[in-house]
C-alpha positions in Angstrom: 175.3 33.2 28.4 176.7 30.7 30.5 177.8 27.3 29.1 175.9 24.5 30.8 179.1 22.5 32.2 180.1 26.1 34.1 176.6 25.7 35.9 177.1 24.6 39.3 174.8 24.1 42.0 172.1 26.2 40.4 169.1 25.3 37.8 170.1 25.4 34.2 166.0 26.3 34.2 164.3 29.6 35.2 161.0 28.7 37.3 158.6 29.8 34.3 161.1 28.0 32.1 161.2 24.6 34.2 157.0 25.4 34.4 156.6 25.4 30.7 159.0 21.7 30.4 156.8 20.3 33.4 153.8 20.9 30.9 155.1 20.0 27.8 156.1 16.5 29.2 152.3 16.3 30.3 151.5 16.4 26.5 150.3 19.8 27.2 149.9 21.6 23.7 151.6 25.3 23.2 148.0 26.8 23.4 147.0 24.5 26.7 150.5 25.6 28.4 149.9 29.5 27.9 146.2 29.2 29.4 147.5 27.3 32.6 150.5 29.8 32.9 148.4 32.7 31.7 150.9 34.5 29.1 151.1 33.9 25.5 151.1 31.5 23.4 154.2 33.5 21.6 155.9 33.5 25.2 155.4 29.6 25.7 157.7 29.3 22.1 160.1 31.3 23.6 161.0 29.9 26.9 161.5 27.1 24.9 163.9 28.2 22.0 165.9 29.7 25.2 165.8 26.0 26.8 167.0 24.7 23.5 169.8 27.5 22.7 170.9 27.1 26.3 171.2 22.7 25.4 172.1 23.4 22.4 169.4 21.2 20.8 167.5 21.5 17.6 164.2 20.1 19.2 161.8 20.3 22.3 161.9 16.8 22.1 165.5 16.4 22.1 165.5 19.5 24.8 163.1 17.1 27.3 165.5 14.1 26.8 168.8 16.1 27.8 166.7 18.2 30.9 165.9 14.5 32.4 169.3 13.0 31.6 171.0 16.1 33.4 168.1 15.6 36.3 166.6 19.0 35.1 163.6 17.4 34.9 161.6 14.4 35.9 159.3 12.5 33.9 
């Protein structure tokens, strides 16, 4: 896994990853994001443990804060 200051020039985000984040900061629920994005609910939960492990963050909430402060993601 790469460390997120060695990331340059390139999303920290996958697509389905940054996908799932643009939801979630819609106040999407885990259930509504899988039926938009057509996979599992289960799937939803893990592209965003992988977004937390790769911040390094205990929360999604804490995991939205740090994508929009490293302009991951706008809000």
């Amino acid at each position: 896994m790469t460390a997120v200051g060695d990331v340059r020039g390139k999303s920290l985000l996958t697509a389905r990853e940054r996908e799932v984040f643009e939801l979630l900061v819609q106040d999407k629920t885990t259930r509504e994001i899988a039926e938009q994005l057509y996979i599992s609910e289960k799937t939803v939960r893990n592209h965003i443990s992988n977004v937390m492990k790769k911040l390094n963050v205990k929360g999604r909430s804490q995991a939205v804060v740090e994508l929009v402060r490293m302009g991951e993601l706008k809000i």
